[in-house]
Z-matrix of the N, CA and C atoms (Angstrom, degrees):
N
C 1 1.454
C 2 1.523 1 108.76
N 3 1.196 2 121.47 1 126.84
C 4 1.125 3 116.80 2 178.14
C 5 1.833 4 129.79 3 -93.02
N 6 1.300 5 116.08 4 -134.19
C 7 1.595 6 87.88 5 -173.51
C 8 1.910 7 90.69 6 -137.96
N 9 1.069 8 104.86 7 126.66
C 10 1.839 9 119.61 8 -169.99
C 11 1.262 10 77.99 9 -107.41
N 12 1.340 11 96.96 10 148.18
C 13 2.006 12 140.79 11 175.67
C 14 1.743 13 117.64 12 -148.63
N 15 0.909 14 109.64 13 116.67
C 16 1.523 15 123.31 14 -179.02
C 17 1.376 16 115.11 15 -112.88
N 18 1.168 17 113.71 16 109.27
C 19 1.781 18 126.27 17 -166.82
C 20 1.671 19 108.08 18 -78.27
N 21 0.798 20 119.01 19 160.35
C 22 1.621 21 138.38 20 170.49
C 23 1.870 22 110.48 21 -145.68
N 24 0.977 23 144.87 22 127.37
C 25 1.141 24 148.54 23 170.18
C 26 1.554 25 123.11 24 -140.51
N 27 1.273 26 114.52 25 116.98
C 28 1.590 27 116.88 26 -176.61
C 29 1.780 28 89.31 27 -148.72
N 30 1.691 29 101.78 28 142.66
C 31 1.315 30 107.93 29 171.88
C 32 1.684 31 137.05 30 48.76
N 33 1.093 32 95.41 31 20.24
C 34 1.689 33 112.71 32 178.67
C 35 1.558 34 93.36 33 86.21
N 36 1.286 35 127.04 34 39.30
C 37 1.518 36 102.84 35 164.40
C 38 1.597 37 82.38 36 -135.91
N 39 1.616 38 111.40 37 142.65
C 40 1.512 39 131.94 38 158.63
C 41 1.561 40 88.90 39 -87.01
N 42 1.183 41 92.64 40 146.55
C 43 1.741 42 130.01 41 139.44
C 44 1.996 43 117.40 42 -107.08
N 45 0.927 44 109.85 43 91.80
C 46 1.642 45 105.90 44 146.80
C 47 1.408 46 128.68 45 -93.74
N 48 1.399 47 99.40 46 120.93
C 49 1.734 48 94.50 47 166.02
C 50 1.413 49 114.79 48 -104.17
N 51 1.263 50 115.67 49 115.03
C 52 1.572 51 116.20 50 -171.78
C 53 2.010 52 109.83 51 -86.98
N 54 1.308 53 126.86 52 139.84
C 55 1.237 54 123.83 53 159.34
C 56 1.572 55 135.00 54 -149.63
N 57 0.783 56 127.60 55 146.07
C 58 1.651 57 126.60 56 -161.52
C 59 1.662 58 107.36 57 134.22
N 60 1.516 59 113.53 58 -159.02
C 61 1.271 60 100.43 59 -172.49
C 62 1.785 61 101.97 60 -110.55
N 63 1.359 62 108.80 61 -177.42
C 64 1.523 63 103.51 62 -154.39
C 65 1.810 64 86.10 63 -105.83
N 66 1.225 65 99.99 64 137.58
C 67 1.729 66 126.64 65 171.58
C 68 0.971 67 122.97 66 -167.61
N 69 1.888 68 117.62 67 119.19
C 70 0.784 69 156.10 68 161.42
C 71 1.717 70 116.61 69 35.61
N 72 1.583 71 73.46 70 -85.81
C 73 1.501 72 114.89 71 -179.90
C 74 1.171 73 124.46 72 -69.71
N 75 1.425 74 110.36 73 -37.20
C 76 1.568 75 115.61 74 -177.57
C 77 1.789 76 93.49 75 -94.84
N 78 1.461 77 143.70 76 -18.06
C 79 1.475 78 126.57 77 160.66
C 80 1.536 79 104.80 78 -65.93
N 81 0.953 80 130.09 79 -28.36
C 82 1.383 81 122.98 80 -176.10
C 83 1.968 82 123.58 81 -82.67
N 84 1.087 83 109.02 82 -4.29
C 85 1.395 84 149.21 83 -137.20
C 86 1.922 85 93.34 84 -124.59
N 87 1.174 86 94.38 85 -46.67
C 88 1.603 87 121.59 86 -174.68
C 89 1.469 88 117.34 87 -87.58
N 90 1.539 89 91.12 88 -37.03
C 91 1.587 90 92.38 89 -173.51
C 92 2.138 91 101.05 90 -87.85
N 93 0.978 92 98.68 91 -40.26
C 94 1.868 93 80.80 92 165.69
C 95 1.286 94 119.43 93 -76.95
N 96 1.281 95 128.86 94 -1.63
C 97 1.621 96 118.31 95 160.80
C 98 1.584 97 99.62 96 -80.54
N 99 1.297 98 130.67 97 -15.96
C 100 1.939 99 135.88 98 178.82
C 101 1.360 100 88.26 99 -70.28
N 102 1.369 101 145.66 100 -60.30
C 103 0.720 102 161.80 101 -147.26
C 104 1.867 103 120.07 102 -65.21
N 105 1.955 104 98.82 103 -65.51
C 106 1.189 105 106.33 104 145.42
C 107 1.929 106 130.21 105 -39.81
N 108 1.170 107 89.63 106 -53.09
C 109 1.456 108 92.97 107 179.16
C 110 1.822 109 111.53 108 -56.82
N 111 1.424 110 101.24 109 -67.26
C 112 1.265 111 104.41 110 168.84
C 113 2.179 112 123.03 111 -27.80
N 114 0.794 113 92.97 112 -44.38
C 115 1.437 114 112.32 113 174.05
C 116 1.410 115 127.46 114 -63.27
N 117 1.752 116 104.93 115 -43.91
C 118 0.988 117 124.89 116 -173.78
C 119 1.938 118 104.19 117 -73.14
N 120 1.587 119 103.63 118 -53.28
C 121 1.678 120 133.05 119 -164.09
C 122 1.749 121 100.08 120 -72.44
N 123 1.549 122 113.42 121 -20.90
C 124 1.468 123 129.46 122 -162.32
C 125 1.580 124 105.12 123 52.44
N 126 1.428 125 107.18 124 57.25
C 127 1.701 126 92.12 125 179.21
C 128 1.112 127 117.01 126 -110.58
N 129 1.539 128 118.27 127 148.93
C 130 1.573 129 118.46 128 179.26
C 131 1.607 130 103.13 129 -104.18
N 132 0.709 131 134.25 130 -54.94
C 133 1.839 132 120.33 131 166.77
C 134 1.509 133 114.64 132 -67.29
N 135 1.712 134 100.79 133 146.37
C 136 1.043 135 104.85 134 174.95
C 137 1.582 136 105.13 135 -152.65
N 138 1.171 137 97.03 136 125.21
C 139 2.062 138 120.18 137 179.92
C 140 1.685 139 88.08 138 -90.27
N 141 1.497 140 100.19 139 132.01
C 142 1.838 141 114.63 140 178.72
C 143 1.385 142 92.67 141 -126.23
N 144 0.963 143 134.77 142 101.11
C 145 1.813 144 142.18 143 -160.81
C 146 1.738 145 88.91 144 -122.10
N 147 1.677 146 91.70 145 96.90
C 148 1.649 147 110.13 146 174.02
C 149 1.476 148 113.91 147 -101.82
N 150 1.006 149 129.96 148 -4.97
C 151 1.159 150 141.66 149 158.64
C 152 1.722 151 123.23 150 -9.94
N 153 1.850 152 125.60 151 -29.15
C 154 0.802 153 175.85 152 60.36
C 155 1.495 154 122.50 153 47.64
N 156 1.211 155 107.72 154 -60.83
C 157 1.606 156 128.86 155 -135.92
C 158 2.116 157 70.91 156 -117.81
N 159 1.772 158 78.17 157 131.36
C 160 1.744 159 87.06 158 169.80
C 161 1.951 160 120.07 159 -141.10
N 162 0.900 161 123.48 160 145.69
C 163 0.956 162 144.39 161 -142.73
C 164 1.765 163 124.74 162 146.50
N 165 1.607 164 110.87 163 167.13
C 166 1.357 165 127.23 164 -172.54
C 167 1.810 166 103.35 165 -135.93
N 168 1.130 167 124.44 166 65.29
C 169 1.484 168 133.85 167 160.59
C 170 1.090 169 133.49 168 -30.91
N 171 1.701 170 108.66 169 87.80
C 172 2.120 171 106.33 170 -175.01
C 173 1.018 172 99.47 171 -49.27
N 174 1.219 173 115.28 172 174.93
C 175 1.753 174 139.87 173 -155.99
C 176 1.471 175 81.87 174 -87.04
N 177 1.292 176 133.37 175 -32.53
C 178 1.586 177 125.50 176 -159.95
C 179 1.674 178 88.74 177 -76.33
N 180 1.283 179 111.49 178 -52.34
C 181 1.619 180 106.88 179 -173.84
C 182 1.194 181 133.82 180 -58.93
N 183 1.700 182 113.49 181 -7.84
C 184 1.475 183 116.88 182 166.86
C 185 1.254 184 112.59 183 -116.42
N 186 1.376 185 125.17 184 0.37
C 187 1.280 186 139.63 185 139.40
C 188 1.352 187 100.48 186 -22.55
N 189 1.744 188 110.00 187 -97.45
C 190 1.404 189 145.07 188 -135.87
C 191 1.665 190 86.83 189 -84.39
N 192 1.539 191 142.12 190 -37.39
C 193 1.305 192 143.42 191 173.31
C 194 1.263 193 98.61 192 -45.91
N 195 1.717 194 122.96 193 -76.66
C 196 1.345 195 141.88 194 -174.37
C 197 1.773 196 113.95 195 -40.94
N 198 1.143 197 102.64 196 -67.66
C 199 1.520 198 119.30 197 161.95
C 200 1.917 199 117.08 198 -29.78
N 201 1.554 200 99.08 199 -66.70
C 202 1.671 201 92.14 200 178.78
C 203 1.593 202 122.22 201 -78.75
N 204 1.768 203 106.76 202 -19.68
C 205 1.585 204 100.12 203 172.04
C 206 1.721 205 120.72 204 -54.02
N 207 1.815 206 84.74 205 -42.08
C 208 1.718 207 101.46 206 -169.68
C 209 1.792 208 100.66 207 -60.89
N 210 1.437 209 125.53 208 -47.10
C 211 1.299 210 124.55 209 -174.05
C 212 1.507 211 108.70 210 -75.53
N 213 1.533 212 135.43 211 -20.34
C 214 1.116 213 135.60 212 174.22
C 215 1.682 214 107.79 213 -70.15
N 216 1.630 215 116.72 214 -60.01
C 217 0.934 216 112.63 215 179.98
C 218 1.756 217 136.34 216 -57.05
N 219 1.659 218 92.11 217 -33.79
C 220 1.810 219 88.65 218 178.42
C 221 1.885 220 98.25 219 -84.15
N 222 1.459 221 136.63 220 11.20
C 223 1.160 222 104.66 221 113.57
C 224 0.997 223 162.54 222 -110.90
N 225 1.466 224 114.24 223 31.93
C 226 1.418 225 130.29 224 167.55
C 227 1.854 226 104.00 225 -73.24
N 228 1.157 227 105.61 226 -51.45
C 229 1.573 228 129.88 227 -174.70
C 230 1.563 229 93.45 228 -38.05
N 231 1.663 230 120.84 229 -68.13
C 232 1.378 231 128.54 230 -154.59
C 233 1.358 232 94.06 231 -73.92
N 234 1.396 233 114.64 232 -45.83
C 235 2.051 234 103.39 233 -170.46
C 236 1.693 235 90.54 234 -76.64
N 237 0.982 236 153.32 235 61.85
C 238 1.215 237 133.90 236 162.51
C 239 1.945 238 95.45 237 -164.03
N 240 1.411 239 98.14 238 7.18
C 241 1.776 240 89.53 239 -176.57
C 242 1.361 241 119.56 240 59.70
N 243 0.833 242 145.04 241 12.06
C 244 1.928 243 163.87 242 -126.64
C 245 1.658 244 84.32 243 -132.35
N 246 1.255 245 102.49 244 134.65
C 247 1.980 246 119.81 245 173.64
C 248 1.605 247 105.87 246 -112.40
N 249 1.047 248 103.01 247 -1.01
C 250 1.665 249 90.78 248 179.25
C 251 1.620 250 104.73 249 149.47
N 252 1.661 251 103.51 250 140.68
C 253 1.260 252 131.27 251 -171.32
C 254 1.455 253 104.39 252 -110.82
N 255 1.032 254 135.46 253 152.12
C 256 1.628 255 134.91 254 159.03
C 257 1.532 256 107.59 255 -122.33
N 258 1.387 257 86.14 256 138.99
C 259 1.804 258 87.30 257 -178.49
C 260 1.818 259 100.16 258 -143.50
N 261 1.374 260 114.82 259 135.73
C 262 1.095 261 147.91 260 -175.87
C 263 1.969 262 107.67 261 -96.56
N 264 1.084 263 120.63 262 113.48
C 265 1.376 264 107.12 263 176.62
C 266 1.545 265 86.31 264 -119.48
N 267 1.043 266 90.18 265 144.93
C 268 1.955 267 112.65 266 175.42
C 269 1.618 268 111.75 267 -124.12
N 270 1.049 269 141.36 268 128.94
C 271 1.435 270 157.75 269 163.52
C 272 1.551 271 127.77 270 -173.43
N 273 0.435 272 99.41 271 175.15
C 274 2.315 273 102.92 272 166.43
C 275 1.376 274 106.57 273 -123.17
N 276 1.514 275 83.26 274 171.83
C 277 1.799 276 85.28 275 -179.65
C 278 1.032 277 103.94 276 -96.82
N 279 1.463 278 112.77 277 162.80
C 280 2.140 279 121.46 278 26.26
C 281 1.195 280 93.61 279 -71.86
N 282 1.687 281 137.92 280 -30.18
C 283 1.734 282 99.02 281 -154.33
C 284 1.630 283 115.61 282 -89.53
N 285 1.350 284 127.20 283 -5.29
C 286 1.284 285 130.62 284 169.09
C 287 1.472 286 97.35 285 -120.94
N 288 1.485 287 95.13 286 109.34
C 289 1.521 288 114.35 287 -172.20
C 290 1.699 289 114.65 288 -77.77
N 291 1.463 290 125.73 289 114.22
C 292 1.312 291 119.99 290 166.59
C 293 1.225 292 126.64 291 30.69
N 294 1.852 293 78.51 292 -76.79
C 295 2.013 294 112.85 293 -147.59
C 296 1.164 295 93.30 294 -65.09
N 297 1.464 296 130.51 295 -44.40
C 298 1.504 297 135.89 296 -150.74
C 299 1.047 298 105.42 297 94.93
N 300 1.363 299 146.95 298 1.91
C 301 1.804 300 127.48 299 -159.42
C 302 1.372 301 131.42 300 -38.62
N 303 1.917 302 94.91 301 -54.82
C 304 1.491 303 107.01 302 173.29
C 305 1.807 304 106.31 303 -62.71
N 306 1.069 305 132.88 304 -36.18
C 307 1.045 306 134.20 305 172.32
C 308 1.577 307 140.06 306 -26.69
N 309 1.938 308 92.17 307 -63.03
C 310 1.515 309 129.36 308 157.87
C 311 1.788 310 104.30 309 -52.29
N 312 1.397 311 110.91 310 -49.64
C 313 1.545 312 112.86 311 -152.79
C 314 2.172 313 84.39 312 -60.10
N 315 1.236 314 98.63 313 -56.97
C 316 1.373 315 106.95 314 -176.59
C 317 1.610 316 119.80 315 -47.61
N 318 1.162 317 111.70 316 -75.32
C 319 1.426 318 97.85 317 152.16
C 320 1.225 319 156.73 318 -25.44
N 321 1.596 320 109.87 319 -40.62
C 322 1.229 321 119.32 320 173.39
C 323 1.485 322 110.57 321 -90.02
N 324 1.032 323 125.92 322 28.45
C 325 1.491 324 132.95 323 160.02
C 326 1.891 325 112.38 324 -139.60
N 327 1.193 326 101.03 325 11.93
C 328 1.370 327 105.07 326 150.93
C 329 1.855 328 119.78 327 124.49
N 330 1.371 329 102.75 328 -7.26
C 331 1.367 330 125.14 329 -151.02
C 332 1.624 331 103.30 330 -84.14
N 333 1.076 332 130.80 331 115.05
C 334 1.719 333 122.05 332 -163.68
C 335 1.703 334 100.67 333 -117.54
N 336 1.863 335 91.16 334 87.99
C 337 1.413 336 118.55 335 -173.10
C 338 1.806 337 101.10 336 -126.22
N 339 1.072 338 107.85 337 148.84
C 340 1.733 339 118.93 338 162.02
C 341 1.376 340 91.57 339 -144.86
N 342 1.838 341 82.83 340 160.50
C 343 1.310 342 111.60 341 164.09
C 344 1.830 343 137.07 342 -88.81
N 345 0.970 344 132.36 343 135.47
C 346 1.888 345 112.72 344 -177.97
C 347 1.509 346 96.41 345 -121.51
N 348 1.471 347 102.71 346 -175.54
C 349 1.622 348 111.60 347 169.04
C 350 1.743 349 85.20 348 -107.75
N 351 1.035 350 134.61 349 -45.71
C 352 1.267 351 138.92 350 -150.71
C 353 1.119 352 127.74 351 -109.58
N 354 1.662 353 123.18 352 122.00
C 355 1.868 354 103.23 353 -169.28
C 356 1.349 355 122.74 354 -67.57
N 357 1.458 356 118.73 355 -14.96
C 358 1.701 357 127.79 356 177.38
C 359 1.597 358 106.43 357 -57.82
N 360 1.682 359 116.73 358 -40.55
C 361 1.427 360 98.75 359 -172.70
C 362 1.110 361 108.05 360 -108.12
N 363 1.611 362 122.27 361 8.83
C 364 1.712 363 122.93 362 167.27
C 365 2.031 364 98.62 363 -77.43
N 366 1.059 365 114.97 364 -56.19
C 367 1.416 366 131.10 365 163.49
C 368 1.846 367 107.13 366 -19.55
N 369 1.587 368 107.07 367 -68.71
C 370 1.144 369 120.35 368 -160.91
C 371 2.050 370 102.45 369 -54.84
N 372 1.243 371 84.49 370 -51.05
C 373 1.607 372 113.31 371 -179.41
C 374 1.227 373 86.11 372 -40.49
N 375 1.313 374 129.79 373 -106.49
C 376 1.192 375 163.99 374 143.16
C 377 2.009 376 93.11 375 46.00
N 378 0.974 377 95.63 376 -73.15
C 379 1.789 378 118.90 377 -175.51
C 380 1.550 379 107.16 378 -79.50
N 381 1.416 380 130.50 379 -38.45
C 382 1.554 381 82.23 380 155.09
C 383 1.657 382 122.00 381 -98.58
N 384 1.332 383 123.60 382 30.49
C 385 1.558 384 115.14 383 162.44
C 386 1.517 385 107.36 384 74.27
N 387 1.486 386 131.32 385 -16.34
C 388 1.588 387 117.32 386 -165.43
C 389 1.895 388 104.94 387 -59.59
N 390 1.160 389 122.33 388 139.09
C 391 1.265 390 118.14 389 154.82
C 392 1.356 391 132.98 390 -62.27
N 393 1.117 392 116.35 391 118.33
C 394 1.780 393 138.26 392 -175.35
C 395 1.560 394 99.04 393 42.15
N 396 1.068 395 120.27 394 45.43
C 397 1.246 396 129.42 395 167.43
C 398 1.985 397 112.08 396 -53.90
């Protein structure tokens, strides 16, 4: 089974709702079609509403997820003149882990993303713009 995403876009904010089960290859696969879209919609926020999407992600898999979004996106950022995207991921666990790991991995290479349980305070986030607030 692979991994379905259904876009929404108004006003520079995407909505994806992702669902199916979580792999590797096919989130990564997924995340440059987010990307396209993003491009297409010109949006700088983005709500990832996994809520949906099932699976339990080794630490290596949100590692290496976190890792290629962050290197995919700062070059989307540079070919598009773009300084920065914000992205909101919403789910529970297993697939949005506690700790944050994938979170940190993202962040700490530049990416100004958090995690929520809830779309009201990924939303809230979202609208006033603070970084990793």
């Amino acid at each position: 089974m692979g991994i379905n995403m259904k876009y929404e876009i108004a006003n520079e904010h995407l909505t994806v709702r992702v669902s199916g089960r979580f792999d590797l290859d096919e989130m990564r696969k997924s995340f440059l079609e987010m990307l396209k879209i993003m491009d297409t919609g010109k949006a700088s926020k983005v709500l990832v509403d996994c809520f949906q999407l099932k699976g339990n992600p080794s630490a290596a898999d949100r590692y290496f997820y976190a890792k290629f979004g962050a290197d995919e996106l700062w070059k989307f950022l540079r070919a598009k003149k773009m300084s920065e995207v914000q992205f909101a991921y919403v789910g529970t666990e297993p697939l949005i882990a506690k700790d944050g790991f994938g979170q940190t991995v993202a962040i700490n290479r530049g990416v100004n993303v958090k995690n929520f349980d809830n779309i009201d305070d990924a939303l809230m986030w979202l609208g006033d713009g603070s970084k990793n607030k």
